[in-house]
C-alpha positions as CSV (number, residue, x, y, z in Angstrom):
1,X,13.9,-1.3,-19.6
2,X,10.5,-2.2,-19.1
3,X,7.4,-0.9,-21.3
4,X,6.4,1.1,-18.7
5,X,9.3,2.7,-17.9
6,X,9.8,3.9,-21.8
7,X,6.2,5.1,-21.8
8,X,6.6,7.5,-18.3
9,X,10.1,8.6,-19.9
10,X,8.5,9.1,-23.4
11,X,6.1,11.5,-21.4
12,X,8.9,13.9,-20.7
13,X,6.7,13.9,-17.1
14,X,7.7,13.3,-13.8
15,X,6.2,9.4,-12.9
16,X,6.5,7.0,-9.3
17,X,6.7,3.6,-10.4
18,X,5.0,1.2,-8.1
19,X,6.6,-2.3,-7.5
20,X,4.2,-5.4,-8.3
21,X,1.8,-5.5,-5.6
22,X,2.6,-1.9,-4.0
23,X,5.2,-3.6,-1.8
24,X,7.0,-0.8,-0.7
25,X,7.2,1.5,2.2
26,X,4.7,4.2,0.6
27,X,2.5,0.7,-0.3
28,X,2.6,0.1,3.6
29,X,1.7,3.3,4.4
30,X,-1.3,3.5,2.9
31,X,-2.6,0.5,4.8
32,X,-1.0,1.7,8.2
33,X,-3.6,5.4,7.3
34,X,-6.1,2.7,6.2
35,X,-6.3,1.0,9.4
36,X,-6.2,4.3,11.1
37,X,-9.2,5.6,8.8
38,X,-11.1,2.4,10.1
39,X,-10.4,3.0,13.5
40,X,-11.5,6.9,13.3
41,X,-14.6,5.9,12.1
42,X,-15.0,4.3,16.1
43,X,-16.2,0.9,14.6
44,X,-14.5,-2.4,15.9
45,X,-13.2,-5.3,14.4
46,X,-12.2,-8.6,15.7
47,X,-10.8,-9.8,12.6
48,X,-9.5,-7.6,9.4
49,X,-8.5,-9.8,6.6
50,X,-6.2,-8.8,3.5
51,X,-5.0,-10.9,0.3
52,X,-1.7,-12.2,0.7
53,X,1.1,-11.5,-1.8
54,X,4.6,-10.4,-1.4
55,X,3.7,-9.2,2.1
56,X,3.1,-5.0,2.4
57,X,-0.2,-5.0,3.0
58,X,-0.4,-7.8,5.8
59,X,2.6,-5.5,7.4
60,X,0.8,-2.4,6.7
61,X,-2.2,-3.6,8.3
62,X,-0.1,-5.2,11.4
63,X,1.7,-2.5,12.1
64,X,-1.5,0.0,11.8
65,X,-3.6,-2.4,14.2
66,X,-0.7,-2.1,16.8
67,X,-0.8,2.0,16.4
């Protein structure tokens, strides 16, 4: 068991663990509402650039572009 593990289970509290990098379908999520957030505001972009790691927030902000 990891260390962080023991330390949300020591808490007795409910915890979400995040995966390294937030590469998960809630971690895409947030960029999908973050691209919408940028688009509410009525500004344009013709490039958005985003680090590059396991890959969920280049396909959050892909798929939030295309919506």
């Amino acid at each position: 068991m990891r260390n962080m593990d023991r330390v949300g289970k020591a808490s007795g509290k409910k915890y979400y663990k995040i995966p390294c990098g937030g590469s998960n379908t809630i971690g895409a999520l947030g960029y999908i509402n973050c691209m919408k957030e940028i688009a509410d505001t009525g500004m344009h972009f013709d490039y958005v650039c985003c680090a590059e790691g396991s890959g969920g927030s280049n396909a959050g902000v892909a798929l939030g572009a295309m919506l």
